[in-house]
DSSP file (Angstrom, degrees, kcal/mol; ACC not computed):
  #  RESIDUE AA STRUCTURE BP1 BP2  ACC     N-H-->O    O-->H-N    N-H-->O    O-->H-N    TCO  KAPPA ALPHA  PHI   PSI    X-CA   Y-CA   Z-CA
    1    1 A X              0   0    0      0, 0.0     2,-0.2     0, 0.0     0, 0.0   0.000 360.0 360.0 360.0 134.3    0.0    0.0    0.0
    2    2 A X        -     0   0    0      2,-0.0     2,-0.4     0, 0.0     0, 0.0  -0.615 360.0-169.4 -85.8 138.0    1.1    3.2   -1.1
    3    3 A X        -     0   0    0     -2,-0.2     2,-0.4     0, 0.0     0, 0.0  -0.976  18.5-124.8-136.7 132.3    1.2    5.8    1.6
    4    4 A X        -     0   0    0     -2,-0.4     2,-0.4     1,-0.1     5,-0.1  -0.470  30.5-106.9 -71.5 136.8    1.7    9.5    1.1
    5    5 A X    >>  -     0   0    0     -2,-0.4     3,-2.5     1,-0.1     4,-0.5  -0.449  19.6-119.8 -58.1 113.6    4.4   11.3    2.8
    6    6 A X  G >4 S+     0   0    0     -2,-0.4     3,-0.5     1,-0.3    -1,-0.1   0.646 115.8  49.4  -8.8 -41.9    3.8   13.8    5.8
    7    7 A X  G 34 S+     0   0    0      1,-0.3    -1,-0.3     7,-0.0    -2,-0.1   0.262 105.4  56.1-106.8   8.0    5.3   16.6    3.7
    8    8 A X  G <4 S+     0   0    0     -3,-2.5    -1,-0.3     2,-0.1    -2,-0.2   0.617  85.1  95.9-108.6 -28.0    3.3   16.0    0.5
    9    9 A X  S << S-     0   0    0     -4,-0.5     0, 0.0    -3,-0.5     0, 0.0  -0.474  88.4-103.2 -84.5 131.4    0.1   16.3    2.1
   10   10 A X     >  -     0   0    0     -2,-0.1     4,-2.9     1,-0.1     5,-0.3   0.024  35.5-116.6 -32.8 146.6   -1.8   19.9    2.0
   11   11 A X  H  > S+     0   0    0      2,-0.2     4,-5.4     3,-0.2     5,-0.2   0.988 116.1  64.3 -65.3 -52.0   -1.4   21.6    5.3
   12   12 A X  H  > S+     0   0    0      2,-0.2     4,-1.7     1,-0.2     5,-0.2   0.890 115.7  36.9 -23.1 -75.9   -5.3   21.5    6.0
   13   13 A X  H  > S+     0   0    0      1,-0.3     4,-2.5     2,-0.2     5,-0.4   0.891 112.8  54.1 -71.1 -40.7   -4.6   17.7    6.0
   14   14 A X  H  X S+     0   0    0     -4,-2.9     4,-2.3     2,-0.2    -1,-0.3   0.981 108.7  45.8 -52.2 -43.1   -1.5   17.5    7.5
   15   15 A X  H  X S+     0   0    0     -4,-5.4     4,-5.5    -5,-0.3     5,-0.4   0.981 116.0  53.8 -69.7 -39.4   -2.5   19.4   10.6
   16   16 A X  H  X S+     0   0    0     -4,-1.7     4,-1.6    -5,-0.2    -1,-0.2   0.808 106.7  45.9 -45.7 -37.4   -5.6   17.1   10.4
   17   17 A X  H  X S+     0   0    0     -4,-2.5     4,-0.9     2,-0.2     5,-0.3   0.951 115.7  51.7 -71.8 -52.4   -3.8   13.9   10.3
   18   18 A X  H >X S+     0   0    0     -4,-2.3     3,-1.0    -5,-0.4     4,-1.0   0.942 108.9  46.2 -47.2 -52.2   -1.7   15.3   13.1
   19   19 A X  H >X S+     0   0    0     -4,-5.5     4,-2.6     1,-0.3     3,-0.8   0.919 112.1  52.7 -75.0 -33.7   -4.4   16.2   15.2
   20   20 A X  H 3< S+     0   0    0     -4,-1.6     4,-0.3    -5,-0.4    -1,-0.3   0.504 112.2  48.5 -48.2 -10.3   -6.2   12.5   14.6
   21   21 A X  H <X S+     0   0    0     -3,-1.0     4,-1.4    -4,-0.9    -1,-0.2   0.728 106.7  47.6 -94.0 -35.1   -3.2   11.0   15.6
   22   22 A X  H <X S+     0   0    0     -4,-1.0     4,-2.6    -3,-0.8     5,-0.2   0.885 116.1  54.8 -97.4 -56.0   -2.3   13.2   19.2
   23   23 A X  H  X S+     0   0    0     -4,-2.6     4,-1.9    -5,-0.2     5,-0.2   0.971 107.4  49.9 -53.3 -39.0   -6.4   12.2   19.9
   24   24 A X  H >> S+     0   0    0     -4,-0.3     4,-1.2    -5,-0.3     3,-0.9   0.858 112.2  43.2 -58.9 -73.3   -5.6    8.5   19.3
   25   25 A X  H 3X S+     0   0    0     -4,-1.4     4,-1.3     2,-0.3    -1,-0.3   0.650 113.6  52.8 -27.6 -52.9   -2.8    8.5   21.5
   26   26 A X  H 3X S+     0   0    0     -4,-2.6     4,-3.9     1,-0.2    -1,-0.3   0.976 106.3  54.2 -34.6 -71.3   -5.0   10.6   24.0
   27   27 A X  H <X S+     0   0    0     -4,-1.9     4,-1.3    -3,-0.9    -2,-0.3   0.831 108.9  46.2 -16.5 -81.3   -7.3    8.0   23.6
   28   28 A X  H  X S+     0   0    0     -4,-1.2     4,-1.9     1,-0.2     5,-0.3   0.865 111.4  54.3 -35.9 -78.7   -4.5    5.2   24.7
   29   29 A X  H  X S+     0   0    0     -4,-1.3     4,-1.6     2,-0.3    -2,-0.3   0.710 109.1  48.4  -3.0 -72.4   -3.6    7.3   27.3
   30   30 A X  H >X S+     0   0    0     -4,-3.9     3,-1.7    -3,-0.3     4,-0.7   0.958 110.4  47.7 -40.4 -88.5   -7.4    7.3   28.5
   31   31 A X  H >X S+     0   0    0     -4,-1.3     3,-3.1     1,-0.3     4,-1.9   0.816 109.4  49.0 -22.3 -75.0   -8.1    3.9   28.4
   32   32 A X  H 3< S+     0   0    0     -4,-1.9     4,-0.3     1,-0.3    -1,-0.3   0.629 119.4  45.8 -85.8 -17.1   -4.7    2.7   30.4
   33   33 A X  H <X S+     0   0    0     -3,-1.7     4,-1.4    -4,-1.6    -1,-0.3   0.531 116.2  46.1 -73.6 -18.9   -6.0    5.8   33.1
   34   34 A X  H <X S+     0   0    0     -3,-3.1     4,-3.7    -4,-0.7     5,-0.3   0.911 117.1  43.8 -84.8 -42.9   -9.6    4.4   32.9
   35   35 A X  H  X S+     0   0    0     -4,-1.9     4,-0.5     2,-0.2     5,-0.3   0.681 108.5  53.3 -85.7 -27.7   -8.4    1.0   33.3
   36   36 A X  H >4 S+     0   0    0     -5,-0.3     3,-0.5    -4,-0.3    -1,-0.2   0.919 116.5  42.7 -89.8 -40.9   -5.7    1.6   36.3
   37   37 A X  H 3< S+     0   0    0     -4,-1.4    -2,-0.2     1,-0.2    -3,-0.1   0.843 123.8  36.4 -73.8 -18.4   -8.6    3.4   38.5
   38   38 A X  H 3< S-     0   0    0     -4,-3.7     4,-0.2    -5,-0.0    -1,-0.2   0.450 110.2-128.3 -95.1   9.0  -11.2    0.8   37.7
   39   39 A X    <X  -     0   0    0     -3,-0.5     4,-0.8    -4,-0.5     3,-0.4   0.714  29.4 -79.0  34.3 166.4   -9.0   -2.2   37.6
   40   40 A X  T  4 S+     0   0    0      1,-0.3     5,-0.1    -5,-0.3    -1,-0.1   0.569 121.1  53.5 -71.4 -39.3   -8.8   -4.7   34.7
   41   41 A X  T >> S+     0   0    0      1,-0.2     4,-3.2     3,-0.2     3,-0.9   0.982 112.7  43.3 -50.9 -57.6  -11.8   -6.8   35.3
   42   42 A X  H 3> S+     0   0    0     -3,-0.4     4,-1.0    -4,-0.2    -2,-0.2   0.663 119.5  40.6 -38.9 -38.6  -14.1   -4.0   35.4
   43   43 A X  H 3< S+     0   0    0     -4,-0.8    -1,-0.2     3,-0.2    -3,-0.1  -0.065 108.3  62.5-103.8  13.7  -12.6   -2.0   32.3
   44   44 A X  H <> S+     0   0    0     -3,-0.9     4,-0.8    -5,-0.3     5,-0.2   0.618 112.2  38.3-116.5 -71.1  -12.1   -5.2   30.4
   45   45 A X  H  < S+     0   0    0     -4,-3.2    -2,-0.1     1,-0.1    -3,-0.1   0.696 124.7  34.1  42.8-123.4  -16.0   -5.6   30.6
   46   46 A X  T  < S+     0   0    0     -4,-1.0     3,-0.3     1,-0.1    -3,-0.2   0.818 133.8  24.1 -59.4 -52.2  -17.2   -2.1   30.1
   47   47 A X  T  4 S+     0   0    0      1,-0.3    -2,-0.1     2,-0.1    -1,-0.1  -0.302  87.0 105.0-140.8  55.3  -14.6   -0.9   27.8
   48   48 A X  S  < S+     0   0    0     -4,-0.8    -1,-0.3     1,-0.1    -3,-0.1   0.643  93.0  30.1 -86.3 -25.6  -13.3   -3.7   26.3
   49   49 A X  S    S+     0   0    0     -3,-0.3    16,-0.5    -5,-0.2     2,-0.2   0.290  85.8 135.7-147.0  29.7  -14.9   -3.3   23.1
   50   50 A X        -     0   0    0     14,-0.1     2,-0.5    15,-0.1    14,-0.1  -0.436  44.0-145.6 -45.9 138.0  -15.1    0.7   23.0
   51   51 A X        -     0   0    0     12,-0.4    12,-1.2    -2,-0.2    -3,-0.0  -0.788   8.0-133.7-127.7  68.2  -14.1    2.1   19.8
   52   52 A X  E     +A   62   0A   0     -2,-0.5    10,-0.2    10,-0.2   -28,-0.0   0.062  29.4 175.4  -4.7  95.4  -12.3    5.3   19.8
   53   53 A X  E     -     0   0A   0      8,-4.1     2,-0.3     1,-0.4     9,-0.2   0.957  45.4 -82.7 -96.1 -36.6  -14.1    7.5   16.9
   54   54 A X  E     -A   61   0A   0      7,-1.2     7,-2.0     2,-0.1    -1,-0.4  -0.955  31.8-102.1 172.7-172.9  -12.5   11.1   17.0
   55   55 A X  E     -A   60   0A   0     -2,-0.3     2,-0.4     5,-0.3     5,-0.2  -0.961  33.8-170.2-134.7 138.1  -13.0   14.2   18.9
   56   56 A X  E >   -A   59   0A   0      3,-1.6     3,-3.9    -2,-0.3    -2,-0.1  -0.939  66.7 -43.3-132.7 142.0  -15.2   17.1   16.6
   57   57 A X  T 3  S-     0   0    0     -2,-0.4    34,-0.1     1,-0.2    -2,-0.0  -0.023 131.7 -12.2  60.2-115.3  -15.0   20.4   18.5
   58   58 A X  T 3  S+     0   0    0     34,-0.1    36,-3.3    -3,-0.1    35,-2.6   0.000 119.6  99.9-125.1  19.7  -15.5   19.8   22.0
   59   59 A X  E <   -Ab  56  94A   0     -3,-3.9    -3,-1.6    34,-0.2     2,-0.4  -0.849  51.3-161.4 -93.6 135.1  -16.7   16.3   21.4
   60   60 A X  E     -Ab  55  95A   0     34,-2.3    36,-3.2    -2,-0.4     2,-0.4  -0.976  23.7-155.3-103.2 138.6  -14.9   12.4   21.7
   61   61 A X  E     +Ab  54  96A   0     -7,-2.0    -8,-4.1    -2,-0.4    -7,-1.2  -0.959  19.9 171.6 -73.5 110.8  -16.9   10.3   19.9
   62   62 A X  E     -A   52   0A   0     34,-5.7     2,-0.6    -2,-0.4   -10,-0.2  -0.985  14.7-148.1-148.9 152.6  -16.7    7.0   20.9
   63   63 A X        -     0   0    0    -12,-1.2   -12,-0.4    -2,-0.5     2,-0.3  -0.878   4.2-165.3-101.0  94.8  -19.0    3.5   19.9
   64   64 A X        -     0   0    0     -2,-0.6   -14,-0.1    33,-0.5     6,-0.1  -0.648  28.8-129.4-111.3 154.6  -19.9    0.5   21.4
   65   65 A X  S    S+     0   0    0    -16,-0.5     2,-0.2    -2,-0.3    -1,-0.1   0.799  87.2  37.3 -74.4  -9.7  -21.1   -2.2   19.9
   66   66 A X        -     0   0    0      1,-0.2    -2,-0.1     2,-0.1     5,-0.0  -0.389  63.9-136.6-110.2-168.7  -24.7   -2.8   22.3
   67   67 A X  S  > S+     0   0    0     -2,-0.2     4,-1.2     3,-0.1     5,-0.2   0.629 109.4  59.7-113.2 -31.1  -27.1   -0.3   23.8
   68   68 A X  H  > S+     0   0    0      2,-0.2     4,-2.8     1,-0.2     5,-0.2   0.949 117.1  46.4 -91.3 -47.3  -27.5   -2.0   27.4
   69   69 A X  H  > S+     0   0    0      2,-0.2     4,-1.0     3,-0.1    -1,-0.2   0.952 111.9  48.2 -22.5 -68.3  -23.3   -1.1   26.8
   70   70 A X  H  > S+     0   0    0      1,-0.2     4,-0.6     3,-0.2     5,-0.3   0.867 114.1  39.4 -53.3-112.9  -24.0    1.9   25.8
   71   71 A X  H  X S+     0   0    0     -4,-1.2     4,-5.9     2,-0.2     5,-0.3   0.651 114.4  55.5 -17.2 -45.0  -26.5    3.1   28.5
   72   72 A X  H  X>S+     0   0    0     -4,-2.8     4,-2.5     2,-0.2     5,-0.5   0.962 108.7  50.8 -62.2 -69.1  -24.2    1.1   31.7
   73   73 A X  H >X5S+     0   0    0     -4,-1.0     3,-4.6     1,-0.2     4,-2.1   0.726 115.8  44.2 -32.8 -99.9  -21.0    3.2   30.5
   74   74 A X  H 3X5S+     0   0    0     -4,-0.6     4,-0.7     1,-0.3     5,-0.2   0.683 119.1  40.2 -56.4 -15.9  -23.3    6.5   30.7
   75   75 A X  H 3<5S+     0   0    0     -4,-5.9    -1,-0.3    -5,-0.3    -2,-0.2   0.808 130.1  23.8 -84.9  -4.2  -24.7    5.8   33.6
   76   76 A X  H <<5S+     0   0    0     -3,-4.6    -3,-0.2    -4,-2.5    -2,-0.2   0.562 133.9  19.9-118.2 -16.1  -21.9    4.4   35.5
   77   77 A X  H  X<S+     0   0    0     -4,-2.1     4,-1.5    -5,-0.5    -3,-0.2   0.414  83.0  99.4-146.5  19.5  -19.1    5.9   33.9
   78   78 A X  H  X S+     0   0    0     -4,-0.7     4,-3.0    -5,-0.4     3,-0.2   0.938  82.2  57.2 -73.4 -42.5  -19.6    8.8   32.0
   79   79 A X  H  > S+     0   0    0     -5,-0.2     4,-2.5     1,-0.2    -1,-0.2   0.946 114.7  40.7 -59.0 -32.6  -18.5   11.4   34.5
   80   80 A X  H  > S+     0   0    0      1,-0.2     4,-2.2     2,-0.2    -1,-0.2   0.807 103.4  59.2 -68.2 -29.5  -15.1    9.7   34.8
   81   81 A X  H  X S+     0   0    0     -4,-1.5     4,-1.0     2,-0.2    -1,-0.2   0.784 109.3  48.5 -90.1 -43.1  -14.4    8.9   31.5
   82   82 A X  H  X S+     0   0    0     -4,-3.0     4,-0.9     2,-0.2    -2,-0.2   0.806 106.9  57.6 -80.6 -14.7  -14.7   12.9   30.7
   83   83 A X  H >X S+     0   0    0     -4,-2.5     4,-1.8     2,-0.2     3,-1.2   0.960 104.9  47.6 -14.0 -79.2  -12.5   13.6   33.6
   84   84 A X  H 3X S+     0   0    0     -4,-2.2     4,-0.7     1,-0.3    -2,-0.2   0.787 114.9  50.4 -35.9 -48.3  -10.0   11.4   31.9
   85   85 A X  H 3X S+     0   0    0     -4,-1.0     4,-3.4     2,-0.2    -1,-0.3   0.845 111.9  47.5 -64.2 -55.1  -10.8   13.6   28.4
   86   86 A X  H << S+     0   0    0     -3,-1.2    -2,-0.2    -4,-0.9    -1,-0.2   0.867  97.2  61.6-117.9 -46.0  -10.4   16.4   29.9
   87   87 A X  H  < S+     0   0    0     -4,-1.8    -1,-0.3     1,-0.2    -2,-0.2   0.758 122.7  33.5 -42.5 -27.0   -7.0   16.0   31.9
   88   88 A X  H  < S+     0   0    0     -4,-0.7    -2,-0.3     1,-0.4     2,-0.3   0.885 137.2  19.6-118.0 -21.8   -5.7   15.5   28.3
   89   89 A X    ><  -     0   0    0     -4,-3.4     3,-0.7    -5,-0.1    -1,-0.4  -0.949  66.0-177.4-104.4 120.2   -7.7   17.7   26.4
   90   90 A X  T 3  S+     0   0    0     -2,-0.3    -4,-0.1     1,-0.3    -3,-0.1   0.244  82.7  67.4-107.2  21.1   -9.3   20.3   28.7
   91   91 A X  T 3  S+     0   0    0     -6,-0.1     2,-0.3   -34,-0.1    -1,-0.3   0.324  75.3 100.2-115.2  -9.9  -11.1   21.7   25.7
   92   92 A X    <   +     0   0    0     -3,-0.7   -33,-0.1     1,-0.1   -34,-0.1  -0.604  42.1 169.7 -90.3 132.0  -13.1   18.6   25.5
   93   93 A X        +     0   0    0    -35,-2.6     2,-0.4    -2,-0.3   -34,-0.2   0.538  55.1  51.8-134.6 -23.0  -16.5   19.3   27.1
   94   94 A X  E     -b   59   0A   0    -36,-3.3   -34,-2.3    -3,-0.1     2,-0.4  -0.711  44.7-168.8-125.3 100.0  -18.2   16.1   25.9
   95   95 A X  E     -b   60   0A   0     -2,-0.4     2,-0.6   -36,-0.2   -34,-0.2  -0.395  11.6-179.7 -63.4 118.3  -18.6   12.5   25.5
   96   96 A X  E      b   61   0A   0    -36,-3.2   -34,-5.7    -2,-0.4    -2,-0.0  -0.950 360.0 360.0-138.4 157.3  -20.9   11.0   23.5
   97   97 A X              0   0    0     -2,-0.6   -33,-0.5   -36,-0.2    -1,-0.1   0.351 360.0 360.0-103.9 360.0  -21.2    7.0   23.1
């Protein structure tokens, strides 16, 4: 697969790629904080098969494959989980699942 080079890319998309990159990595970052205060059973679970989509604005977007998922995470874990968000982006004002 042919992959274009950082320095070929339009700036618009370069800064985009960049910033899609620094959120995944947040994202890791998140997860391995979510995962040391709720300890590994518990975050293996919930957010074992959370799906990182992007951050738009002052959003993360993030997916889970159920609703009864979907619903336990907001009810149980939403405030923490933008805590988490917010300690690495403090510009982040929302989660939505």
């Amino acid at each position: 697969m042919l992959q274009t080079p950082q320095s070929c890319l339009a700036p618009a998309a370069a800064t985009a790629e960049v910033r899609a990159d620094n959120d995944r990595r947040a994202w890791e970052r998140v997860r391995a904080r979510l995962r040391a205060e709720i300890g590994e059973e518990a975050f293996s679970s919930w957010f074992g098969l959370v799906k990182f989509e992007g951050v738009i604005g002052e959003t993360v977007r993030l997916s889970v494959p159920t609703r009864f998922l979907k619903s336990w995470i907001a009810s149980h874990y939403s405030d923490r989980v933008l805590a988490c968000w917010k300690d690495e982006e403090p510009a982040v004002r929302r989660v939505d699942l």
